[in-house]
C-alpha positions in Angstrom: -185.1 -25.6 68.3 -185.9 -27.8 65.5 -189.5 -27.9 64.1 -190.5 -31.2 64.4 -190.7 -31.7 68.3 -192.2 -35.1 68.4 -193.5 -34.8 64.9 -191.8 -37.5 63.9 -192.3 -40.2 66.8 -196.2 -39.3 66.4 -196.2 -40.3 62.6 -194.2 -43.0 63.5 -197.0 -44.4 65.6 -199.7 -43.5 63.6 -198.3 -45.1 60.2 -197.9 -48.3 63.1 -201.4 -48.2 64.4 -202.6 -47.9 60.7 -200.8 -50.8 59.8 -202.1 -52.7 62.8 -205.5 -51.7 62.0 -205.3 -52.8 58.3 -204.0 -56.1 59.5 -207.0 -56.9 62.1 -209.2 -55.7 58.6 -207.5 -58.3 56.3 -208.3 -61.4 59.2 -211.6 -60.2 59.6 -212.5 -60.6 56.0 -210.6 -63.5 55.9 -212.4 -65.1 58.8 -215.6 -63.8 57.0 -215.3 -65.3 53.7 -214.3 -68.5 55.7 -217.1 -68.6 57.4 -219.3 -67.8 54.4 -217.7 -70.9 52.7 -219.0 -72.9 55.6 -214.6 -74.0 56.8 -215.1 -72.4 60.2 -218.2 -72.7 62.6 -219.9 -69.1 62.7 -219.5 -67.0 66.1 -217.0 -66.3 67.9 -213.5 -67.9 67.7 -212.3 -69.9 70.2 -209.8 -68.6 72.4 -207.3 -69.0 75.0 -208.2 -70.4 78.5 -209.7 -67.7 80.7 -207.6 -66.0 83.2 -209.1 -67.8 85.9 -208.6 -71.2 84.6 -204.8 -71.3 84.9 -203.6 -68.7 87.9 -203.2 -70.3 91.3 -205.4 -69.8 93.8 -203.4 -69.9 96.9 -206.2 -69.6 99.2 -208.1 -72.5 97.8 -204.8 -74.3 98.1 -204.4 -73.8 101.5 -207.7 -75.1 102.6 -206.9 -78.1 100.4 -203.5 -78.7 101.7 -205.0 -78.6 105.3 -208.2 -80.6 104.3 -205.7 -83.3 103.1 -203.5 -83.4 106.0 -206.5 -83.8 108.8 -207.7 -86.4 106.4 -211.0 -84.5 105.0 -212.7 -86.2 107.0 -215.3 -84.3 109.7 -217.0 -86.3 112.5 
């Protein structure tokens, strides 16, 4: 049985997650000396659209669907 029974797999991921970590370091500064020179707005970037912004609801669908077909309209 050879000595190095997932040795190698585990450096593997460490020397990846290293790498990864060193690369969220470098933006960080980057974003920080950006900001210090006044090109981006401080805070927080802005990101993607939230999660609930573009899945479909299907519920709320529905009651639209069957709002629109009775006409919406409530006597």
């Amino acid at each position: 049985m050879p000595d190095s029974v997932g040795k190698r797999k585990r450096r593997d991921v460490t020397a990846r997650k290293h790498a990864a970590r060193e690369e969220r370091r470098l933006a960080r500064a980057s974003r920080k000396k950006d900001r210090e020179a006044g090109l981006i707005e401080p805070g927080p970037p802005i990101g993607e659209a939230e999660q609930s912004e573009w899945l479909r609801d299907p519920a709320g669908e529905e009651a639209e669907a069957a709002e629109s077909t009775t006409g919406g309209e409530e006597t």
